[in-house]
C-alpha positions as CSV (number, residue, x, y, z in Angstrom):
1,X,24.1,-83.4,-15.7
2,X,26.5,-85.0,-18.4
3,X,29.4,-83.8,-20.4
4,X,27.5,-84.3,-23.6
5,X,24.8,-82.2,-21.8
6,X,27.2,-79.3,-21.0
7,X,28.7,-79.4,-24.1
8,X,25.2,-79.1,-25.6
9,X,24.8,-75.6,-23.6
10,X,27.8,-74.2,-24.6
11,X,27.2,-74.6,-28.5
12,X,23.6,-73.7,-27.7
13,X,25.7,-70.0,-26.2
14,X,27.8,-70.3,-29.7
15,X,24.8,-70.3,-31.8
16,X,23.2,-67.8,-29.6
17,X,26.0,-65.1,-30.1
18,X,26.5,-66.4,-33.7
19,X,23.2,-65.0,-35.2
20,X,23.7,-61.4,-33.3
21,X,23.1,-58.9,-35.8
22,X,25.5,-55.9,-35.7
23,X,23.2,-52.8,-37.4
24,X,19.6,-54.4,-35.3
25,X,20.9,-55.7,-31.7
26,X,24.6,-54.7,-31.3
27,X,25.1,-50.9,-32.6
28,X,22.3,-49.4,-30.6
29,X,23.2,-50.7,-27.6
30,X,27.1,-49.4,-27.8
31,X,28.2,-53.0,-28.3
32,X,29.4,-52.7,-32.0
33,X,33.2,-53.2,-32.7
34,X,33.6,-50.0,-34.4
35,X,32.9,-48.0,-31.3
36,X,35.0,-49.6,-29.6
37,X,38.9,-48.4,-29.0
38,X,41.5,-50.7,-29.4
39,X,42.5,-49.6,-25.6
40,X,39.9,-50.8,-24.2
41,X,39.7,-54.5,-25.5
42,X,41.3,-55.3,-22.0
43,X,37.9,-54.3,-20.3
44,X,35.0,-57.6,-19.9
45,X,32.8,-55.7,-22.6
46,X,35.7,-55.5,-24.7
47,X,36.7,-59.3,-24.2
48,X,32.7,-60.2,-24.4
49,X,32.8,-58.1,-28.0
50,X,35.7,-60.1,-28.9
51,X,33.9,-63.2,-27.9
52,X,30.6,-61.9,-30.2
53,X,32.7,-61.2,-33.3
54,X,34.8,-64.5,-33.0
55,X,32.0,-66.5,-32.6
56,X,30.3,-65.0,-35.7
57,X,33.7,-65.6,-38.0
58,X,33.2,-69.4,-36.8
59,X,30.0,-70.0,-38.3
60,X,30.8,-72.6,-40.5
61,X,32.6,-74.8,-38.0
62,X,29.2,-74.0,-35.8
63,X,27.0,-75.4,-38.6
64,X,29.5,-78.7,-38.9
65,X,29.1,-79.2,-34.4
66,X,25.4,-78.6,-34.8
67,X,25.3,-81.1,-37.6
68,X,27.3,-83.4,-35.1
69,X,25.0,-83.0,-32.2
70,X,21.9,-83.8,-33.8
71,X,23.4,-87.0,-35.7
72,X,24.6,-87.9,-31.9
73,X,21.3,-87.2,-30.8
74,X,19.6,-89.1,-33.5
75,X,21.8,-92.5,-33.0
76,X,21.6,-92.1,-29.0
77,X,18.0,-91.5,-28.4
């Protein structure tokens, strides 16, 4: 297993959380931001939230490294 290979995964993860939709997946499950009380962000479903939301603020920056990848993948084989 190669860097490019692990970093491949990881934007793969990005993507994943990226296209999460809020009123379908997140709200019915208890995972929506508004339920959530700014006290208990410290928790690892707070910080995995966190990690949702961001990820979802960075889509254009996603689109630009998947854009990237594919060019790579094009040109390398």
């Amino acid at each position: 297993m190669g860097l490019m290979t692990l970093l491949e995964g990881f934007l793969l993860l990005a993507n994943a959380l990226a296209i999460l939709n809020e009123d379908r997946f997140l709200a019915p499950r208890g995972w929506s931001l508004a339920e959530f009380s700014v006290g208990r962000t410290k928790s690892v479903k707070g910080q995995i939230i966190g990690l949702i939301y961001a990820t979802q603020y960075l889509r254009v920056p996603l689109v630009l490294l998947n854009t990237v990848c594919i060019v790579l993948k094009l040109i390398s084989g």
